[in-house]
Backbone as a ProteinNet text record, in pm:
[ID]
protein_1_A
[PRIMARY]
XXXXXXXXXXXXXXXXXXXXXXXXXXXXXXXXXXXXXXXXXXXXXXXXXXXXXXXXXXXXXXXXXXXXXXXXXXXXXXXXXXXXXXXXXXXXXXXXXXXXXXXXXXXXXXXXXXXXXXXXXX
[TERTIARY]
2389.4	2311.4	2223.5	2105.9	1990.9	1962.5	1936.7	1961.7	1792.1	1681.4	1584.5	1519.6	1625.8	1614.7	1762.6	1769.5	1928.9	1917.8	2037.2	2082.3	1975.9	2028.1	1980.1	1790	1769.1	1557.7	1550.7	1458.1	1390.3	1258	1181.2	1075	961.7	861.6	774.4	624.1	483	424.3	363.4	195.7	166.9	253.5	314.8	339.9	504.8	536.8	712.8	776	767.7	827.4	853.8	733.7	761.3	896.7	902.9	1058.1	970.7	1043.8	983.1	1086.1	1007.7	1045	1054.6	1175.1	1174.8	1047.8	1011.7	893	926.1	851.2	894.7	950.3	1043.5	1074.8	1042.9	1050.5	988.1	862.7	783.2	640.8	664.8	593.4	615.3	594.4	667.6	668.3	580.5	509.7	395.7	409.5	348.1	294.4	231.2	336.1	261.1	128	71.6	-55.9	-61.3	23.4	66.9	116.8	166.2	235.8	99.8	-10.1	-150.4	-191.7	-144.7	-262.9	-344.7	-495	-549.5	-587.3	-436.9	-389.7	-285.4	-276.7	-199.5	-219.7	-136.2	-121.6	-114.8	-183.3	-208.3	-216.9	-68.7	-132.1	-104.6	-222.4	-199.9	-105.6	-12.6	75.1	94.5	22.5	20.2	171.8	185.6	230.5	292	439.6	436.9	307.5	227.9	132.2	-7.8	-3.3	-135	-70.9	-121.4	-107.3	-147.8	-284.5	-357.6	-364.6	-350.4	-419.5	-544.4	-639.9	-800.7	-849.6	-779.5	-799.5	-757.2	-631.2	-603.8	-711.9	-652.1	-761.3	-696.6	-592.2	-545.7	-651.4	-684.5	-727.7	-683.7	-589.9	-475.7	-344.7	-316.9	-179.8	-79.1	-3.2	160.4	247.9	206.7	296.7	246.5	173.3	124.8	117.3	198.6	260.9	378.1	393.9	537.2	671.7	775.6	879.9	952.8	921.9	975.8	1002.6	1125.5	1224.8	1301.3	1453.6	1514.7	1622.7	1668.5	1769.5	1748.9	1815.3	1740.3	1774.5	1852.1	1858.8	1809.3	1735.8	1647.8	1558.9	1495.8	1354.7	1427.2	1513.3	1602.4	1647.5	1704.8	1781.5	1640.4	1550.3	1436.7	1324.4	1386	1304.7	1413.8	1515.2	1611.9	1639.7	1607.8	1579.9	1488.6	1389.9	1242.2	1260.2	1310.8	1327.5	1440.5	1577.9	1623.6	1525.5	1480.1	1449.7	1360	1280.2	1102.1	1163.9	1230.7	1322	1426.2	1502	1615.2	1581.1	1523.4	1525.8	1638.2	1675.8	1823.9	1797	1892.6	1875.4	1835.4	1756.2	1762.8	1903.9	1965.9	2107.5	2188.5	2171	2285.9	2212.4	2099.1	2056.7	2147	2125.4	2146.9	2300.7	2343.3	2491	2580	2481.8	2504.2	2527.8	2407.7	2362.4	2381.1	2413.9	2455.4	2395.1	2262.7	2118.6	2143.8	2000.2	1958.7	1842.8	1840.2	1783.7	1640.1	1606.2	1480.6	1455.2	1510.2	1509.6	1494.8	1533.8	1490	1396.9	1336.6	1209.5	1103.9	1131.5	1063.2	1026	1145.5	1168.6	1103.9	1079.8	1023.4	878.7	834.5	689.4	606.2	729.7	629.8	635.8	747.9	751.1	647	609.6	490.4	345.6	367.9	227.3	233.5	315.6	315.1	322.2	335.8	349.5	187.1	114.8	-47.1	-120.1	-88.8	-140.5	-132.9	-23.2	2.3	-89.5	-118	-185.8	-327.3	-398.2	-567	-569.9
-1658.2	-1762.6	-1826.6	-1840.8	-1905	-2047.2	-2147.5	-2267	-2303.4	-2310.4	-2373.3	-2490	-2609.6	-2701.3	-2775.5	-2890.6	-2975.9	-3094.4	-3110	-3168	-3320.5	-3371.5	-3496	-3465.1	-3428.9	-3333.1	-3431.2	-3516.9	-3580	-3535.8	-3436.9	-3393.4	-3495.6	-3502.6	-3594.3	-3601.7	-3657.6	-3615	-3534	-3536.3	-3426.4	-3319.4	-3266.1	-3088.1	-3116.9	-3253.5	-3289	-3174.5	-3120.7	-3067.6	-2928.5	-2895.2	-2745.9	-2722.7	-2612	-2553.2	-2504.3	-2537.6	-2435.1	-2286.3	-2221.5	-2053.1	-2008.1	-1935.7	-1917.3	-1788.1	-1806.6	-1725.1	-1519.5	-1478.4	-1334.9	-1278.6	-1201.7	-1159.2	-1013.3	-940.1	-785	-801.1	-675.4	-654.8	-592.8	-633.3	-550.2	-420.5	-339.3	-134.9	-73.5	-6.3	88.3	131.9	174.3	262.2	396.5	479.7	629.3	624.1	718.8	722.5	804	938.4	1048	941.6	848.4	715.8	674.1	687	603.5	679.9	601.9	691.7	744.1	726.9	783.5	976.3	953.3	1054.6	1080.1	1113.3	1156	1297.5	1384.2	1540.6	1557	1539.7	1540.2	1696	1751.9	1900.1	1909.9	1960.7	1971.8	2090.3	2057	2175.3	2226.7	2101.5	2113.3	2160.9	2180.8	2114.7	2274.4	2241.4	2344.2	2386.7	2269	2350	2374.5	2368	2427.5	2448.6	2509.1	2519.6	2470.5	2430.1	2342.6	2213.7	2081.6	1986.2	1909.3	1984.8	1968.5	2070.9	2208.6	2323.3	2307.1	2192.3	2201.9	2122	2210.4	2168.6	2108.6	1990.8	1921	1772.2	1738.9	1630	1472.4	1468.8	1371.8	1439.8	1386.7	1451	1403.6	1516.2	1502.3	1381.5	1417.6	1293	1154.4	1129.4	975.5	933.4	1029.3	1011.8	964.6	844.7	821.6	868.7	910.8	959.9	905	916.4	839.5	921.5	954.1	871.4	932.4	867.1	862.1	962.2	977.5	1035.3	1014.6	1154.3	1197.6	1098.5	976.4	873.9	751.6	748.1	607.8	537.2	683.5	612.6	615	669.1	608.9	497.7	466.1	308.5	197.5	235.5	157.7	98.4	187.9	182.9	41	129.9	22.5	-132.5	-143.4	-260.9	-363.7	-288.3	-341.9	-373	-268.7	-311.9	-458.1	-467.5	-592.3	-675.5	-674.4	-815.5	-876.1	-796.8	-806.9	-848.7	-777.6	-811.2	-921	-935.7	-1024.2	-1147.9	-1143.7	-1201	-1215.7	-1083.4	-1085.3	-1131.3	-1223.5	-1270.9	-1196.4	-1188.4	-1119	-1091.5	-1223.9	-1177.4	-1131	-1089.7	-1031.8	-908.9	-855.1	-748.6	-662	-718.2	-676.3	-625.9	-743.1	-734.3	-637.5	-614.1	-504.3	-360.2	-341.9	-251.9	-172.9	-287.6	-273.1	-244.5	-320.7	-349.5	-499.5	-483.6	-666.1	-661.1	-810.9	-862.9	-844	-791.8	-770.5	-636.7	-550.9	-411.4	-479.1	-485.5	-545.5	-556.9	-681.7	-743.6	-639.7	-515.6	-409.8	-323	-310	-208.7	-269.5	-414	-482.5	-454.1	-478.1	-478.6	-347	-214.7	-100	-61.1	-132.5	-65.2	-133.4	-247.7	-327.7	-260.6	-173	-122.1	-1.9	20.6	187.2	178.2	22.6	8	-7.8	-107.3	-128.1	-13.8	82.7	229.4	259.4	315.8	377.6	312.5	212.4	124.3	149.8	247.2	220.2	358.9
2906.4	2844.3	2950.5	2920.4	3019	2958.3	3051.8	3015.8	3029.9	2922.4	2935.7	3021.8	3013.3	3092.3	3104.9	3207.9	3196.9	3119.6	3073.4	2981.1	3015.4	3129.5	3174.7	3177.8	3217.1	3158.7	3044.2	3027	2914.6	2899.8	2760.3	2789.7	2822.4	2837.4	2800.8	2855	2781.7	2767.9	2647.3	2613.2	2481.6	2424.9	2522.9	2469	2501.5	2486.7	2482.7	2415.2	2314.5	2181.8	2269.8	2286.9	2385.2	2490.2	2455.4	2541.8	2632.2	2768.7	2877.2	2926.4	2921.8	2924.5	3040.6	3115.9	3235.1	3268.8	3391.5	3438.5	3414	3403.2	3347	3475.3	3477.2	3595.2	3611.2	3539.9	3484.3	3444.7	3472.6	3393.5	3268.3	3201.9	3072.8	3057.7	2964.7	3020.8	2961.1	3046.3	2995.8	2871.6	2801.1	2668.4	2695.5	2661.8	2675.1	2632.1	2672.4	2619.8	2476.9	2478.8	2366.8	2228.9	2251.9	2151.5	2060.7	2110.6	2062.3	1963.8	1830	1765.2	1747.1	1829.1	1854.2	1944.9	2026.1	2079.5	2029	1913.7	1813	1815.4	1734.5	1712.1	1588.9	1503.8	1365.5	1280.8	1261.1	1242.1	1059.3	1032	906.3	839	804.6	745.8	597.5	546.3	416.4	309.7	241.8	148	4.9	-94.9	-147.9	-230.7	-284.8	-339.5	-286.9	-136.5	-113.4	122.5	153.6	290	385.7	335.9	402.6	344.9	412.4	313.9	328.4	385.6	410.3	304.6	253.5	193.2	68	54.3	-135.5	-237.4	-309.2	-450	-555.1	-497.3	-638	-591	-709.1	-696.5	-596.2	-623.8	-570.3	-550	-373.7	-331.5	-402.5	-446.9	-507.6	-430.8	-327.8	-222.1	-239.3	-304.7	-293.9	-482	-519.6	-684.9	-684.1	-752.5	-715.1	-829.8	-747.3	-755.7	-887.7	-1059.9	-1111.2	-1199.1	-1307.1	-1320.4	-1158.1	-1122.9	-1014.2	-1078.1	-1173.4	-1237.1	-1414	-1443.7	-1575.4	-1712.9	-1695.3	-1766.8	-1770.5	-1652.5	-1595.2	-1715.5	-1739.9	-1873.3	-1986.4	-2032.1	-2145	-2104.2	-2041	-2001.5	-1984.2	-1897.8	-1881.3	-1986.5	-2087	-2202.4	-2314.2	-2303	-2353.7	-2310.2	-2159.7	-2094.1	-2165.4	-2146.2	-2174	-2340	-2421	-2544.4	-2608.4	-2504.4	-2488.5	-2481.4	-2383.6	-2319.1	-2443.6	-2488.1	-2589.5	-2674.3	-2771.8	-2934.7	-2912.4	-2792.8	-2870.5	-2725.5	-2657.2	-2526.1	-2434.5	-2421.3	-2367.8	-2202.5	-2099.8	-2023.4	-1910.3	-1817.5	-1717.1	-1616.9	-1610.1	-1520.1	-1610.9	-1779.8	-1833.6	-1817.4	-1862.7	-1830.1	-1701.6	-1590.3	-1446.3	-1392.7	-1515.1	-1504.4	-1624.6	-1722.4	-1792.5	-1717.1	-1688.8	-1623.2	-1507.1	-1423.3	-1324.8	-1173.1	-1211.5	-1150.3	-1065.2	-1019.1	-911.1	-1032.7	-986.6	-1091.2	-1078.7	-918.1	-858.8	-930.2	-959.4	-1017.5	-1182.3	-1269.6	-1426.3	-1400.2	-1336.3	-1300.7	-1269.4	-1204.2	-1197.6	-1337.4	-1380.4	-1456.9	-1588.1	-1626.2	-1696.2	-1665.9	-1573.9	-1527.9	-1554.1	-1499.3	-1510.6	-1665.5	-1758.2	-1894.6	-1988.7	-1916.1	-1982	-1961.5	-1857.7	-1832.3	-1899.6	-1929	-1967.7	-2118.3	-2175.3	-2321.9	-2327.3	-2256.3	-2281.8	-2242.9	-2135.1	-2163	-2249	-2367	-2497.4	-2598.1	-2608.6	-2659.9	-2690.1	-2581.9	-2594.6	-2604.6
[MASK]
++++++++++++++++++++++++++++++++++++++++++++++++++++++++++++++++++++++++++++++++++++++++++++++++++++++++++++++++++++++++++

């Protein structure tokens, strides 16, 4: 433990509030240069559906689609969520606790089923 200042030390002066910090005793440690993004090694390896990914021809990468459902009962349950909550206003912490969710997850699962209901919509 490093002791800022002694007990008996009364700060005082403008910048009272300020802690004083003992002087650095080490320099701070280099940074590879290879670490810099810029000197990065960027090799394109591309991907199962194409080899290159400067060379594929899907419109938008698969990889930046997100990963949904998580397991093959999610959008049945997510759907059922969303249908609680709308028809009967079932609580969010009973939801969670039904379910067996955080309440931050409903709150999700609410949000994306609302968008995917006003998609269907137009």
């Amino acid at each position: 433990m490093v002791a800022l200042r002694h007990e008996d030390e009364r700060p005082r002066g403008r910048r009272a509030h300020l802690r004083l910090l003992p002087p650095r005793t080490q320099p701070l440690p280099l940074v590879r240069r290879d670490t810099l993004p810029e000197h990065a090694d960027y090799r394109d390896t591309g991907c199962a559906a194409s080899p290159s990914c400067l060379g594929c021809t899907l419109e938008r990468c698969k990889d930046d689609e997100p990963r949904r459902p998580r397991n093959p009962g999610a959008a049945a349950r997510d759907r059922e969520i969303a249908l609680l909550r709308r028809r009967y206003r079932a609580p969010i912490g009973l939801l969670a606790e039904t379910y067996g969710l955080t309440r931050r997850s409903i709150f999700r699962i609410l949000n994306e089923q609302g968008a995917q209901r006003e998609g269907a919509g137009t």
